[in-house]
C-alpha positions in Angstrom: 0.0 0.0 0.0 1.6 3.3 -0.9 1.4 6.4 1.4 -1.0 8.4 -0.4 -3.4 5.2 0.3 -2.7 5.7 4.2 -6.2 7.5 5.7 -5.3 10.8 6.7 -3.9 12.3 10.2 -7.4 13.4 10.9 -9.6 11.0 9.4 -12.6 9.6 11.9 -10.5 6.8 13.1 -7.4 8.4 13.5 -9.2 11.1 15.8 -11.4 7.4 17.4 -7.4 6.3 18.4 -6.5 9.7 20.2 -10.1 9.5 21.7 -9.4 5.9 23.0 -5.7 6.7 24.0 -7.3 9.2 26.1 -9.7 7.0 28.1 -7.4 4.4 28.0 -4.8 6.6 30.1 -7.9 8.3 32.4 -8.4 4.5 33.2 -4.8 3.7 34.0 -4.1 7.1 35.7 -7.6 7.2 38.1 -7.1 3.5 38.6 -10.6 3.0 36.8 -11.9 0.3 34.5 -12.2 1.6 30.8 -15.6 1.2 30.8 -16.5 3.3 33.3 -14.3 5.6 31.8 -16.4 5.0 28.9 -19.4 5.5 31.0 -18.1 8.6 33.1 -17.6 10.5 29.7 -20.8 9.6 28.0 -23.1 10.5 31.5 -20.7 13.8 32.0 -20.4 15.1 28.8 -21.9 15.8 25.2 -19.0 13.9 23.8 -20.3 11.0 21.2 -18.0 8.6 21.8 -17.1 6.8 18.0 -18.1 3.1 17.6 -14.1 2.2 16.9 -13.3 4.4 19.9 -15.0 2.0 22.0 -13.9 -1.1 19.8 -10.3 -0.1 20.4 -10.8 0.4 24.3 -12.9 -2.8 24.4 -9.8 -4.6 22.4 -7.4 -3.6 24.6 -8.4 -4.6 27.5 -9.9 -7.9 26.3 -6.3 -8.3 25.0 -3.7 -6.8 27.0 -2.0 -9.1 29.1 -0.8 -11.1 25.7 -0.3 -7.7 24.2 2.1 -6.6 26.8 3.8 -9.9 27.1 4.3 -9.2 23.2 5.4 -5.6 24.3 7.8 -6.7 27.2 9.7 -9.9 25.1 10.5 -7.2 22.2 11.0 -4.2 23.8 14.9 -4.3 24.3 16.0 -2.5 27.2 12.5 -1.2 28.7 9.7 -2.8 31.0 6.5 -2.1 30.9 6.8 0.0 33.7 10.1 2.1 32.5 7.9 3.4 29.6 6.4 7.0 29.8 2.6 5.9 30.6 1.2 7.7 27.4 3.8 5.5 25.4 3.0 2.3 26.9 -1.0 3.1 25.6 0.0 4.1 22.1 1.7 0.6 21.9 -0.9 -1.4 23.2 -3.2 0.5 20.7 -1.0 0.2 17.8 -0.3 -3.6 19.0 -4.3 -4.5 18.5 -4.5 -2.8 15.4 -2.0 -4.4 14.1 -2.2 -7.7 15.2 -5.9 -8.2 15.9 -7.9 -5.7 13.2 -7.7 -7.0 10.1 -9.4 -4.1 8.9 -6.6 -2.2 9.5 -3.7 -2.1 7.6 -0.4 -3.5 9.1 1.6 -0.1 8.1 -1.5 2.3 9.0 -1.3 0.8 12.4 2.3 1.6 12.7 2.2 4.8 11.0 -1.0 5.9 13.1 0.5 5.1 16.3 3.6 6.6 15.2 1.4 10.0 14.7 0.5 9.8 18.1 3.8 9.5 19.7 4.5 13.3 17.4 2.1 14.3 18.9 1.7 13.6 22.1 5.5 11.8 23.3 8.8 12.3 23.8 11.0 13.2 20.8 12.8 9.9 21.3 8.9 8.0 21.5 8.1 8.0 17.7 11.3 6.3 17.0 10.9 3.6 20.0 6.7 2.9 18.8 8.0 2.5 15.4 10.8 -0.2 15.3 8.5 -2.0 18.6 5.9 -2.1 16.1 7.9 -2.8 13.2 9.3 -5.9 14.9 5.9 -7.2 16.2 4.8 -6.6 12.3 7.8 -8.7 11.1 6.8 -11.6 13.8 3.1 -11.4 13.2 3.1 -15.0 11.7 4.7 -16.5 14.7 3.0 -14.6 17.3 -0.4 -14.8 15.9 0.1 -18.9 15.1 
């Protein structure tokens, strides 16, 4: 797939990532589940809360004990709990999309998450997110088998 076929930064799902990243760390950070999160947001707010919003939060969580197993056996040098907190969510959302979302492309899963880290991370973080997620993408077969 060619760049220009990637969806755009702002596209609907790339803004349903941020939105999940962003209940996904409310969750960590108030030591709440995600969906109360979920809940909290839709009962306090006007926000509309997109379908794959919800289907990445749901995914996840349903998910992310093997997702961080995946996260801590590739991620040379750094636990879990080393990684800035906003890093260690843009992973695990970049690690569903691109290992349990076949609707998603394998490089828009990367390149999203990759976004995210710009925006949002370290300077060093969008480096890091992509070779993590570039080796999980080269390992798929096996990790998925």
């Amino acid at each position: 797939m060619a760049a220009k076929d990637f969806p755009k930064p702002n596209s609907a799902r790339s803004k349903a990532r941020r939105r999940a990243l962003d209940i996904l760390f409310e969750s960590e950070q108030r030591a709440v589940s995600a969906a109360g999160a979920i809940q909290q947001r839709r009962e306090s707010t006007d926000q509309i809360i997109n379908s794959y919003t919800v289907d990445i939060v749901e995914g996840v969580c349903e998910l992310q004990e093997t997702i961080d197993e995946f996260l801590q056996t590739y991620s040379q040098g750094w636990t879990l709990d080393r990684m800035p907190s906003v890093d260690r969510i843009i992973l695990r959302i970049g690690s569903w999309e691109l290992l349990y979302n076949d609707d998603v492309p394998d490089g828009v899963a990367v390149s999203e998450a990759v976004e995210l880290a710009k925006t949002l991370s370290t300077d060093e973080s969008p480096q890091f997110i992509n070779g993590l997620l570039g080796r999980l993408q080269q390992l798929k077969p096996t990790l998925l088998a």
